[in-house]
C-alpha positions in Angstrom: -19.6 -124.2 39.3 -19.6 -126.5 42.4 -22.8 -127.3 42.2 -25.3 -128.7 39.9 -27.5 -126.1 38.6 -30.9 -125.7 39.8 -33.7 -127.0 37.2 -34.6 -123.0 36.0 -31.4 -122.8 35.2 -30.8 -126.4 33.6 -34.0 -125.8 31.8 -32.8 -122.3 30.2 -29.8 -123.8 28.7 -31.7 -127.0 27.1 -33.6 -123.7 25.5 -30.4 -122.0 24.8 -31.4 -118.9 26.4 -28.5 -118.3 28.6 -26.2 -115.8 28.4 -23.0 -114.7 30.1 -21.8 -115.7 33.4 -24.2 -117.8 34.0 -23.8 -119.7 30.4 -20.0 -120.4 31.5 -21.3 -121.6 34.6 -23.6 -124.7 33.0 -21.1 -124.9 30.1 -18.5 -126.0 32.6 -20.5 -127.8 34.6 -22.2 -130.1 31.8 -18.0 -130.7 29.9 -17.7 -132.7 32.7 -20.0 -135.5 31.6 -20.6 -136.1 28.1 -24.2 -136.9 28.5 -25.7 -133.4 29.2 -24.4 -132.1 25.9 -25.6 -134.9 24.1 -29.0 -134.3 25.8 -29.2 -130.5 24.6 -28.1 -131.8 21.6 -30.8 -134.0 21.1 -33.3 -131.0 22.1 -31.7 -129.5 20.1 -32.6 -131.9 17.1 -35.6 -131.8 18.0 -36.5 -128.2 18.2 -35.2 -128.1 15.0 -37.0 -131.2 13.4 -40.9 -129.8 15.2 -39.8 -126.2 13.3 -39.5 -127.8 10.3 -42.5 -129.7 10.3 -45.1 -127.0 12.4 -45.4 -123.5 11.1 -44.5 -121.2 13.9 -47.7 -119.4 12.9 -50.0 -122.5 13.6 -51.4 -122.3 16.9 -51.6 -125.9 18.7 -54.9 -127.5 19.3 -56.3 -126.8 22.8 -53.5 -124.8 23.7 -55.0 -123.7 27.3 -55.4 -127.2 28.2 -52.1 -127.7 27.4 -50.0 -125.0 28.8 -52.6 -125.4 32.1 -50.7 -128.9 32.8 -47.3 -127.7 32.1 
């Protein structure tokens, strides 16, 4: 990949939801600088920490409010 990846893309594999060509693609594009795979690492600390701590069955305060300002 040339090119940096545009931020749908980039935001997909913080979530780890890429998958095939496209998952080579940002793979080989973040190797090149150590601080991209710490920074899904981290999210990746983090995802795990917030499912430790938050049932996936509790539903978060306000939630329209919320997802209306993402």
């Amino acid at each position: 990949m040339n090119t940096n990846p545009d931020d749908a893309k980039l935001a997909l594999w913080l979530d780890d939801e890429l998958h095939g060509d496209e998952l080579a693609e940002v793979e080989a594009w973040a190797g090149k600088d150590p601080q991209h795979i710490a920074a899904r690492e981290e999210i990746r600390r983090w995802r795990a920490m917030i499912s430790s701590t938050v049932p996936a069955s509790v539903e978060p305060p306000y939630a329209e409010l919320f997802n209306g300002r993402i």
